[in-house]
N, C-alpha and C positions, 0 to 999 in steps of 0.2 A: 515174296518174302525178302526182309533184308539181306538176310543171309546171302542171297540169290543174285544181289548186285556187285558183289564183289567176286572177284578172280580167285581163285587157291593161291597166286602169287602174290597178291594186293593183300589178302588174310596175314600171308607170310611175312609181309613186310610191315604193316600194323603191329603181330604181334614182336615183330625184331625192334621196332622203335619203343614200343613198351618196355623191353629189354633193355634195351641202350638208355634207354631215361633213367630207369632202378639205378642204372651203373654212378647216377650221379646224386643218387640219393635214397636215404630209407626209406622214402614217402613209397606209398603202391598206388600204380596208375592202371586202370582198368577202364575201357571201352564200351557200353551196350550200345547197339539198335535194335531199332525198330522200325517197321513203317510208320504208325502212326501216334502219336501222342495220347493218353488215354485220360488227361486232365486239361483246361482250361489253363493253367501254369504250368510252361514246361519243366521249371525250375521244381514244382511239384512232385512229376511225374519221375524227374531225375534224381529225389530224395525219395521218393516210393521206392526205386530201383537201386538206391546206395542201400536201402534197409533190406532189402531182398536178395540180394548179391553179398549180406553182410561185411560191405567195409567197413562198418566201426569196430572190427574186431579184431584192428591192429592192434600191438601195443601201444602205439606212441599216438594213435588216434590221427593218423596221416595219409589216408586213402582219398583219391581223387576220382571220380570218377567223369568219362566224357560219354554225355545219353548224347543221342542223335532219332530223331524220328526220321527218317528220310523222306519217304512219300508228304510229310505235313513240311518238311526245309524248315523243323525247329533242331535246334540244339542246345545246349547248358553243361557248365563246368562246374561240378563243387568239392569243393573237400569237407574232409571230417572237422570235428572242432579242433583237434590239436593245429590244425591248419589258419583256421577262424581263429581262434585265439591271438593267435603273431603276426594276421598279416591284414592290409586294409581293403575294403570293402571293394575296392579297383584292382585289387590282385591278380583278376582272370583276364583284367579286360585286355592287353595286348596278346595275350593266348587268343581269345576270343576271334580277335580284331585277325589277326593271320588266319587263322584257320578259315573265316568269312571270306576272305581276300580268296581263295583255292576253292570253295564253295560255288561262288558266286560265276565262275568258271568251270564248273562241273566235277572238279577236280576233287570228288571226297576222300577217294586216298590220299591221297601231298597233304589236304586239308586235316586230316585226320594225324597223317608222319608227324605233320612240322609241329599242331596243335598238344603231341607227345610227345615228342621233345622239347617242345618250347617250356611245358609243363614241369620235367625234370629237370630243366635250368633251374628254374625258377626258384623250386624247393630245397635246391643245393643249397641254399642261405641259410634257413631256416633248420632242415632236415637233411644234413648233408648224409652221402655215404660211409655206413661203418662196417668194418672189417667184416666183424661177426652178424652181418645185415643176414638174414632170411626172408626168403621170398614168402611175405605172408598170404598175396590173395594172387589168383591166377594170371598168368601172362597173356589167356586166350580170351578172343573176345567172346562177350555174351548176344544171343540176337534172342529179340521179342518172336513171337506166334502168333504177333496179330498182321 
């Protein structure tokens, strides 16, 4: 299981970087895995899993989610449309581009830290943090069953 590869420390530190990201903006960043990928597009399977997780059910339509298949070494970053709407089609890619970098070295916690914080940079422009911000979707990550 995915769940299985990671440490109780490694979980705790995932969801602290999730946290620390919110701090810099309203956007919500949420994590799945899984082992395996259950579509020919992983960018698919990570829009099956934003609709099933319901992050479009922010107000401001600004949830991000980062899928990971592990056993398949896919992954994908996408946000809601309030996100799509403001920012260009390249948006993800130096998120991407780091978190591959820590990947590519075994490294899916760091890859996963820095690919969550990199994230709540990023959306500070767009979506920055407000006072009266509430945490609309969960801090913890979610893992697949298969």
């Amino acid at each position: 299981m995915a769940e299985d590869l990671f440490s109780s420390d490694q979980k705790k530190r995932i969801k602290a970087a999730i946290q620390e990201a919110e701090l810099n903006t309203s956007g919500e960043v949420r994590v799945h895995l899984e082992n395996h990928c259950k579509t020919e597009n992983v960018l698919d399977r990570a829009s099956q899993m934003f609709s099933k997780l319901e992050m479009h059910k922010t107000d401001a339509r600004n949830g991000v989610l980062i899928y990971m298949a592990v056993k398949d070494h896919r992954f994908a970053i996408i946000g809601d449309a309030g996100i799509n709407q403001k920012v260009g089609d390249d948006f993800w890619d130096t998120t991407k581009d780091k978190m591959l970098a820590h990947f590519k070295n075994g490294n899916l916690t760091t890859g996963l830290v820095e690919g969550i914080l990199c994230a709540g940079e990023k959306l500070k422009e767009y979506f920055p943090y407000q006072k009266d911000d509430k945490n609309e979707l969960s801090d913890d990550i979610s893992f697949g069953k298969n």
